[in-house]
C-alpha positions, 0 to 999 in steps of 0.5 A: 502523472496522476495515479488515483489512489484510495483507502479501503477495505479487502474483502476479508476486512483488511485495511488497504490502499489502492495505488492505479492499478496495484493494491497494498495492505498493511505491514507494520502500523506505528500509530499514525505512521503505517507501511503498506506493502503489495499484496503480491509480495508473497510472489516477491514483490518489494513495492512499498507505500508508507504514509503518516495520518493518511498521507503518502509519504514515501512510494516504492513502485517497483513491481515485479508482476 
């Protein structure tokens, strides 16, 4: 299955990655290794995307929303 998925920007200016129909923004950034979390997370969403220079490296995808 292909998800589109892209970088940009929020528009407050935050950095975020768009993964289908779900948008995640930043969390913790440690140089080239970034953890994006879903910007509903204040509602309890735990899904997480972590990518290295860019590249997806580990997705969480479990939504509760």
């Amino acid at each position: 299955m292909l998800i589109l998925t892209f970088f940009g920007f929020t528009p407050g200016g935050k950095r975020c990655l768009d993964m289908g129909q779900y948008r995640f923004t930043v969390h913790q950034n440690e140089g080239a290794k970034v953890r994006w979390r879903c910007v509903r997370k204040t509602v309890g969403c735990t899904a997480f995307v972590t990518t290295i220079d860019n590249i997806i490296i580990r997705v969480r995808q479990i939504h509760n929303h």
